[in-house]
Every structure is written in structure tokens, then in C-alpha cells.
KOLTOR-225284 format. One record per residue (C-alpha): residue in three letters; z, y negated, x negated. Coordinates in pm, whole numbers, plus 50000, padded with zeros to 5 digits. Layout:
REM KOLTOR-225284
ALAZYX/...
This chain:
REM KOLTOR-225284
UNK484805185152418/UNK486595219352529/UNK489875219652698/UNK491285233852384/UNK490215202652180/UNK491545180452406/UNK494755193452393/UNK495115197352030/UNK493585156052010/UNK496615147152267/UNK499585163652024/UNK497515149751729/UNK498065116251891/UNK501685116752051/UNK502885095551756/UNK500465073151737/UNK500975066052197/UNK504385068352093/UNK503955035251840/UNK501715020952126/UNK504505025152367/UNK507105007952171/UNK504194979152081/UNK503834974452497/UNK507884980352522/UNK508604953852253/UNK506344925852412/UNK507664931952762/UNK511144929452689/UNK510824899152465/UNK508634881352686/UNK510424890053020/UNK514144889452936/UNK514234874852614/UNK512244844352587/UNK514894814352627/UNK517364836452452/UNK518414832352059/UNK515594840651763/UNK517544866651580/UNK518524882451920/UNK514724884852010/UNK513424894751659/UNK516704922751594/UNK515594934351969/UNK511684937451865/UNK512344951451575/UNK514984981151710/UNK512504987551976/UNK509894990051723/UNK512435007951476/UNK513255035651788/UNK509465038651814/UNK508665051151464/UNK511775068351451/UNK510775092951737/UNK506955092651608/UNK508205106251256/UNK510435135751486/UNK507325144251625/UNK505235145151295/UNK508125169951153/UNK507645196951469/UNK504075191551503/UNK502725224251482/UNK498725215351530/UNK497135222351209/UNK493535219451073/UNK490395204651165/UNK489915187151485/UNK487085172951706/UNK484635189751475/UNK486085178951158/UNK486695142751264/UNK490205142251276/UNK492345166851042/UNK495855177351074/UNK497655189150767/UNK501395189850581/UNK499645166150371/UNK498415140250630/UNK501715141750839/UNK503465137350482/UNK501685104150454/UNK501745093950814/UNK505745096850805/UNK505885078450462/UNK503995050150638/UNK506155046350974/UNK509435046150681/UNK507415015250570/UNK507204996150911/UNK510915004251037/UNK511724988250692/UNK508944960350749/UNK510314952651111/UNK513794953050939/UNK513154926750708/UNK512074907150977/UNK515444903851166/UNK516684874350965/UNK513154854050988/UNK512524825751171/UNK508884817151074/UNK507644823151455/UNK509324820451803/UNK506454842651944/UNK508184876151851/UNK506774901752089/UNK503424894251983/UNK504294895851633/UNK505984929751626/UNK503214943951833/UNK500814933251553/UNK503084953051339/UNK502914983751547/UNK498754983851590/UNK498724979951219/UNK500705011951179/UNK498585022051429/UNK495465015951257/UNK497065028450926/UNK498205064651072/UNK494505071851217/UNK493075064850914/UNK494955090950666/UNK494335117550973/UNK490505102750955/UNK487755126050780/UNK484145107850942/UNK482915078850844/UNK482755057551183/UNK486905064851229/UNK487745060550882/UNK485665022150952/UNK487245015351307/UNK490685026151174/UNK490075000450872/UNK489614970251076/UNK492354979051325/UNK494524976951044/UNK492534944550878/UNK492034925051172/UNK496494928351246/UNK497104921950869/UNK494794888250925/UNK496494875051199/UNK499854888251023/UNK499204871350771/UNK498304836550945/UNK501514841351174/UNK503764806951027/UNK501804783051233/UNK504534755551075/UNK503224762750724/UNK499494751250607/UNK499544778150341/UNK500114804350552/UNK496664790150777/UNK494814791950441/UNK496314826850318/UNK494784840050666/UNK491874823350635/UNK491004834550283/UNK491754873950395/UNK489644870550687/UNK487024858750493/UNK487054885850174/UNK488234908650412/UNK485184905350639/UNK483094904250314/UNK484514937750230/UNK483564950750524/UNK480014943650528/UNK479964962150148/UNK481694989050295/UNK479974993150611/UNK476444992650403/UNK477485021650183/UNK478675042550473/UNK475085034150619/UNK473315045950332/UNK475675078250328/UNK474485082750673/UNK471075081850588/UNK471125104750278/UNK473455133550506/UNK472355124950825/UNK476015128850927/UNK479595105450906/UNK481245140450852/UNK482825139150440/UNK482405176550436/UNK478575172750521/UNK478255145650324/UNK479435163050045/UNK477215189850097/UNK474455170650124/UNK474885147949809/UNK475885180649574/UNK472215193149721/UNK470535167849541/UNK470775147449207/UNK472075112249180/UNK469535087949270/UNK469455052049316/UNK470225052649709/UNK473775074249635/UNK474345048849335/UNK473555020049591/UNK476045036049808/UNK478805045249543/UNK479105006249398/UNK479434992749746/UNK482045017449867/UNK483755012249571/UNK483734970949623/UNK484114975950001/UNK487904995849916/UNK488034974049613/UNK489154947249828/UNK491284967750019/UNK493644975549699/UNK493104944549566/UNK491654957749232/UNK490154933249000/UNK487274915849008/UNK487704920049421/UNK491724904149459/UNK491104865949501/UNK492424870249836/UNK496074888649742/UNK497894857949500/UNK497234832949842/UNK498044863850109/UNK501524868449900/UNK502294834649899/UNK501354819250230/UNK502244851850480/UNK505244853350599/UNK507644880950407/UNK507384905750651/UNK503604907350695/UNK503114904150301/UNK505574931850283/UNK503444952650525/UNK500224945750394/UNK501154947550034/UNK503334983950082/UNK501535003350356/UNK498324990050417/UNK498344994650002/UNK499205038450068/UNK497105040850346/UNK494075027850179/UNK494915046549832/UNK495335077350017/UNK491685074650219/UNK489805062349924/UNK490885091449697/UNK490105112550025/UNK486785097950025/UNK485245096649711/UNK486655133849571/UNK485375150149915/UNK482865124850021/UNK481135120249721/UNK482075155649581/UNK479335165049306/UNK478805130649210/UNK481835123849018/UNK479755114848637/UNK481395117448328/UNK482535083948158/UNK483315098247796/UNK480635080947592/UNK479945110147402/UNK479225127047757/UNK478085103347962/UNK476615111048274/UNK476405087648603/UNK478635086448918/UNK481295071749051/UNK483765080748780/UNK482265054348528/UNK482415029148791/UNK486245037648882/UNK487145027948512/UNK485284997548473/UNK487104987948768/UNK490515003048641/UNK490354988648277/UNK489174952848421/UNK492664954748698/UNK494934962248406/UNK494054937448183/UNK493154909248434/UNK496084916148632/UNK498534913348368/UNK497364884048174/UNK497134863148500/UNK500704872248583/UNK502104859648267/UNK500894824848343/UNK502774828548687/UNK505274804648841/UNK506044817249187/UNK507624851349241/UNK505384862349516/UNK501654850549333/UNK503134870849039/UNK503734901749228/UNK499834894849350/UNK498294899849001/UNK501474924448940/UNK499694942549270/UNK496104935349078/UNK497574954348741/UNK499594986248927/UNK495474988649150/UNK494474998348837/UNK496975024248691/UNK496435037748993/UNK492865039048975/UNK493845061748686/UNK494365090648932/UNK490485088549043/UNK489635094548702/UNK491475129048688/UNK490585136249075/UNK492575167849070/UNK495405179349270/UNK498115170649015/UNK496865135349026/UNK496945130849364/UNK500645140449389/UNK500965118049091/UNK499615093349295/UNK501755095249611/UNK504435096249395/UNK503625062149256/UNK502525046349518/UNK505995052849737/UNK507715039349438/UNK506005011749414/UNK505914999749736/UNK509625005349764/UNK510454981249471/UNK507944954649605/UNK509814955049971/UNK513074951249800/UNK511614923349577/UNK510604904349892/UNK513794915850071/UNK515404899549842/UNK513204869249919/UNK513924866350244/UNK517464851650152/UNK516674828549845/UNK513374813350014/UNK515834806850326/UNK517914783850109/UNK515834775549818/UNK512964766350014/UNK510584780249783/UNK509474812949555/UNK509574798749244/UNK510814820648927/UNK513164786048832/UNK514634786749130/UNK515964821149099/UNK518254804248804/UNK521904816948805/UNK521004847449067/UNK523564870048926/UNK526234842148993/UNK525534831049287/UNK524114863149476/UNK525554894649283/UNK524274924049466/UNK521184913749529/UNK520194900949189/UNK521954934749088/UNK519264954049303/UNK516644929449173/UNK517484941448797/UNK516754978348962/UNK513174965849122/UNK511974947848845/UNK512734973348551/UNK510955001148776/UNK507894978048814/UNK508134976748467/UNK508545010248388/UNK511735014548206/UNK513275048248196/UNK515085064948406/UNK514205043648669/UNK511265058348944/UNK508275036148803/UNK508215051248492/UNK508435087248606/UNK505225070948827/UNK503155063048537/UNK504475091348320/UNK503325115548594/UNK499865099448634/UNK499315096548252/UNK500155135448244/UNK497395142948508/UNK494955124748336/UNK495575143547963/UNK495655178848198/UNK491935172748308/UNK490845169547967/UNK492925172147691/UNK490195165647404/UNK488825134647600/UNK488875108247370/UNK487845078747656/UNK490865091847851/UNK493355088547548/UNK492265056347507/UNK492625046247852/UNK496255053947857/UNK496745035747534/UNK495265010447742/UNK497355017248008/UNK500935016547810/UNK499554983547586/UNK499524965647900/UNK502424978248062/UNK503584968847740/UNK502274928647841/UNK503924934648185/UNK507484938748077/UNK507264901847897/UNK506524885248256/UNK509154905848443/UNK511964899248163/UNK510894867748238/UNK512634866848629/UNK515464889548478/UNK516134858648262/UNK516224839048517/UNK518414855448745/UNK521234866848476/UNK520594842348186/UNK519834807148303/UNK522364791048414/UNK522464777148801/UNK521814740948920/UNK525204719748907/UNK524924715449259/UNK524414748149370/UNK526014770449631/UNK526284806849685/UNK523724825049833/UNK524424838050174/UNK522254865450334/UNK523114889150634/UNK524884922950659/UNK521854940750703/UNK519204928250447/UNK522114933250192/UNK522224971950362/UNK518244970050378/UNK517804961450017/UNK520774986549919/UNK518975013150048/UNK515505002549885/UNK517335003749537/UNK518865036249618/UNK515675047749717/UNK513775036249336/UNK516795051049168/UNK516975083649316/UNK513155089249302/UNK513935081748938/UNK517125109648887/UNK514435137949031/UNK511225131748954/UNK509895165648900/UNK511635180549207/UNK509755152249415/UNK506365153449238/UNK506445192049316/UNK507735192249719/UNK504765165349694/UNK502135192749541/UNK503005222649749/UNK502105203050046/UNK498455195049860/UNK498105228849820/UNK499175241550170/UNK496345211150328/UNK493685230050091/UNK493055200249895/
């Protein structure tokens, strides 16, 4: 490594030491001066520090001028990457955020630090473009969001939610690890751009398919597409809010992000054509088995749903596989697409469990009855609940339909006289379609049944009501320009040379 390297790896990394310094900063203070001292004291004094962390890690993501590959094409540095990175730090400040008004652990340094090495783990891995880092950077990020999840010692669910991630997770893992082995041995090389060149040198064969399937299963787990999401319904439900928010809003676009990075670059020149009357192998066909299966799995399940967190799980399961949808068309319109839905999404499911964090407080549970009477006895936040349900939904003009709208478009653009990809937006709509009955379904609870006799109003602090304001503002002005977004969004794909 040349001095020149070096230097360019150290400004590559200042926000990611910067995280690392507030992850060190937060423990010390919390352990040293803050110990004996009140919970929401130590957990709003965590969470600033870790807040002030990001904050100055996203000011030096906006000036960075290193651009291009680095460390012989291990790490890259592009408008597009630092356009992700940023989106994910807006996540954790938001994460840490909704933590100030918990009270599921009194060990708080430790807990925001696991925060911070997530984000950590999450910002290598968009920057990542070999094999081994994209791996490492995965189970940084896994092995937090385990713990995370695992982190109310007071609650037996939460014990089993870990347990059950661990265990798929580390399952994943070995499937994904394998493939990357056998991409290894067909390139010789971790590097996606040799890789690439090496599998468009030869034709498919059973060793690429080999390695296809299991990276596919191996980041199959890791978006919690169908058949590989038995772990996300118990991870919802048993983790506490802020580490389900986390791992079900950034872990979610940092794992989107490096699988579409992997298979169009990685596995460029093996993408197969899944119109029957065209067929031809690769990992296309495979992406809409496994998109088709999310959809309608995810969707059915949810309807038979009680609790509000398991149904956002197989909600989670369903939105995996629009998103999927973006694979299919593997062009630079739906990767913006893509982005675009993703934020959105992950923006309505953190106000959704923002919301959470006040009604399981005094409810003492998640279920959909429960939220009875919301609008009555809670009127702003059922009033941004009406704004994060009908965008999960889809409804016009709210941001989650401009989402799908967006990704359908990018999918007819590819091939307009496809008649497999027709049908798999018809698909696509039908069970959005389903979707809408199961979120009308909390709406009614929340402004059409009619409270328990002996209920009281719902109290919740100054700043989750700010926190969740924001989040709604956030889905509704996505929503009021769409196309203004989408293309800020697509100029930076094209200036990365993607």
C-alpha cells in the first residue's frame, strides 16, 4: 500500500472513526458519570452523543472530495455510495432517538455502542466492492443486530427473538459464505469487477448456478424474502423497538443496496431471461421465484395477523419482494426506483414503531385490539399513523405509492413487450390490492372502534411526538415530489458510473 492509498483509505474512513468515537464517547460517559443517575437522563445522553456523532459523520460525507476506486478496487468512493451512507446515519440518529423514552435495559452505554458498530458495519458495506469486506462488513452488522435484538433481558421473547436470528442468521451465513467461495474459485479473485469478467468469459455452468442459488438464499435472509423470513415475525416482536427499528430500516437499505451491487456487477453476464417464451438460465429466474413467492406469502400471512409488529414482519416479507422487482429490471432507473422505495419505506415503518413506543408503554402489548379508540385517546399520533399506514399501502399521493409506481415503471422500460413482466406487476398490484384489507384493518381500529370504558389518554413525550412528526412529514413530502427526488437520486447513479 502506497502513501497515496493510505491517505485516500484514512478520508474514506473519517466517518466511519468518527461513529467509533462517539460509540467509545457514549460508553465512557454513561458508565463513568452516569451510572447511578436517572434512565432517560442516561439513554437521552447516549443517544445525543451518538446523535452528534452521525451528525458530524454525514458533514464529512457532504465535503468529502475522495472519489473512485480505492485499495485496488476494494473499497469505492462515489456520490452514490456517500448518498447511501448519509441516508443510513439519518436512520440511526432517528433509531437512537426513539430510544430516549425506553426503559427495556439499564445497561445503556453498551447498548448505544451496539447501535453505532452496526452503523458501522452497515456504512463499510455500501462503500464495499470485494467479496471478503462485503462478508466481514455483513457480520459486523449481524452479530450487533443479534445481540440488539436479545437486549430486554426482563422479557423471554426478546431471549427467543435473538436466539432465532442468531441461528438463521448464522445459517445464512454459511450459504453465503459458500457461494462467495465458489465465486472465488471460478475468478480466482473477491474483486466484483474480476468476477464479472471472469463469469461473462465463460457460459453458465453448474458451479456459477451452485453459486447464484446460495448467494441468493445467503441475502435472502438478510431481506427477509420469503421462503428465508422465519426469523423477522419473532425479531419484530420480541426486540426491543429501537433495535427492530434499526434492523428492520437500515440494516434492510444497506443490504438492498449491496445485493443489487452484487449480483448486476458481480454476476454481470449471467443475468438469464425468465420470459417463458425466452427462457434462458441465471439469476434473473431465480430473483422472481423468490419475488412472486414474498408477495404472495407475505401478504396472506399478514392478514391472519394479530399483533402490530408480527404484521409489519410478513408486511416486511411482502414489500422484500416488490422490491425484488428492481433486480428483475437491473437497470439504472430501477435502482433509483429502488432507493426511492426503500427510504420510504423504512421511514413509515420507524414511525409505525415510533408510534409504538408510547402505546406498548401503557398498553403493555402490540396487539391491533388494543390500538381501539387511537384517534380519541392519542390524536396526533394516530393522525401520523393514518399517514404511515396508507403509504405502506400505497394510496396516492402519499410516498409509497410513488415507490411502487416508480419501480413498476422501470420494470415496463426494460421490456415493454415482456409478457412475464406484465404479469408480474399484475401480480404485484393484486396483492397490494390484499395488503390494503389488513392495513384498513389497524385504521379501523384506531379511528372506528370505539376505546375500552376504562381507558385513559395516551401520554407520550415531547420528542417522540416531534420524532414521529417529522417521520410523517418526511412520507408526505417524498410523496408531493416524487419525480424531483427519483431524478436528484439518478444523476448521482449516473455520476458513480453505474
Amino acid at each position: 500500500m502506497n502513501a497515496i492509498d493510505l491517505g485516500q483509505l484514512l478520508r474514506l474512513l473519517w466517518p466511519e472513526i468518527t461513529i467509533l468515537i462517539a460509540a467509545l464517547v457514549a460508553l465512557s460517559v454513561d458508565l463513568a458519570g452516569l451510572r447511578h443517575r436517572s434512565l432517560r437522563l442516561r439513554f437521552l445522553s447516549a443517544s445525543f452523543i451518538g446523535s452528534i456523532g452521525c451528525a458530524i459523520a454525514i458533514d464529512e460525507l457532504l465535503h468529502v472530495s475522495t472519489q473512485g476506486a480505492l485499495l485496488g478496487n476494494i473499497f469505492v468512493a462515489t456520490p452514490l455510495t456517500h448518498l447511501v451512507q448519509i441516508a443510513l446515519l439519518v436512520i440511526t440518529i432517528l433509531t437512537l432517538l426513539l430510544a430516549v423514552d425506553s426503559d427495556f435495559t439499564d445497561h445503556v452505554g453498551e447498548f448505544v455502542l451496539l447501535v453505532l458498530l452496526a452503523t458501522t458495519g452497515m456504512l463499510f458495506l455500501v462503500a464495499a466492492q470485494d467479496l471478503l469486506i462485503i462478508f466481514v462488513s455483513l457480520e459486523l452488522l449481524s452479530l450487533s443486530a443479534y445481540i440488539l435484538a436479545g437486549f430486554d433481558k426482563l422479557r423471554p421473547r426478546s431471549s427467543e427473538a435473538a436466539l432465532k436470528y442468531f441461528l438463521f442468521g448464522g445459517m445464512s451465513a454459511a450459504f453465503l459464505l459458500f457461494g462467495f467461495s465458489l465465486l472465488y474459485g471460478l475468478a480466482n479473485s473477491t474483486n466484483l469487477p474480476q468476477i464479472a469478467a471472469a463469469v461473462q468469459a465463460q457460459p453458465l455452468n453448474p458451479i456459477l448456478i451452485l453459486a447464484i442459488v446460495t448467494t441468493v438464499i445467503g441475502f435472502g435472509f438478510k431481506i427477509a424474502a420469503a421462503p428465508f423470513h422465519f426469523w423477522a415475525p419473532d425479531v419484530y416482536q420480541g426486540a426491543p423497538i429501537p433495535s427492530a427499528a434499526l434492523i428492520a430500516s437500515g440494516s434492510k437499505v444497506a443490504s438492498f443496496f449491496i445485493f443489487f451491487q452484487l449480483m448486476v456487477l458481480g454476476f454481470a453476464g449471467a443475468e438469464g431471461v425468465a420470459s417463458l417464451a425466452h427462457f434462458r438460465s441465471g439469476w434473473v429466474p431465480v430473483l422472481v421465484v423468490v419475488s412472486v413467492v414474498s408477495m404472495v406469502l407475505g401478504n396472506l400471512v399478514a392478514i391472519t395477523q394479530t399483533s402490530l409488529r408480527r404484521l409489519l414482519a410478513y408486511s416486511a416479507v411482502a414489500h422484500a419482494g416488490y422490491m425484488l422487482l428492481a433486480y428483475v429490471a437491473h437497470s439504472q432507473q430501477s435502482l433509483a426506483a429502488l432507493l426511492y422505495y426503500v427510504a420510504t419505506y423504512s421511514l413509515a415503518t420507524l414511525g409505525i414503531l415510533g408510534i409504538l413506543v408510547a402505546t406498548e408503554k401503557q398498553l403493555g402489548n402490540d396487539s391491533i385490539a388494543g390500538m381501539a379508540g387511537l384517534s380519541r385517546r392519542a390524536p396526533f399520533l394516530s393522525a401520523c399513523l393514518f399517514v404511515f399506514i396508507l403509504s405502506l399501502a400505497g394510496i396516492p399521493p402519499l410516498s409509497g405509492f410513488f415507490a411502487k409506481f416508480f419501480l413498476f415503471l422501470s420494470l415496463l422500460t426494460v421490456n415493454p413487450g415482456s409478457k412475464l413482466l406484465l404479469w408480474l406487476i399484475i401480480l404485484a398490484i393484486g396483492m397490494s390490492a390484499v395488503s390494503l384489507y389488513y392495513y384498513l384493518r389497524v385504521l379501523k381500529s384506531a379511528f372506528v372502534a370505539d376505546p375500552p370504558a376504562e381507558s385513559t389518554p395516551i401520554q407520550s413525550s415531547l420528542l417522540l411526538r416531534l420524532l414521529v412528526g417529522v417521520l410523517a412529514g418526511g412520507v408526505i413530502v417524498l410523496g408531493c415530489a416524487p419525480d424531483v427526488i427519483l431524478n436528484q437520486i439518478l444523476k448521482v447513479i449516473q455520476a458513480s458510473g453505474l
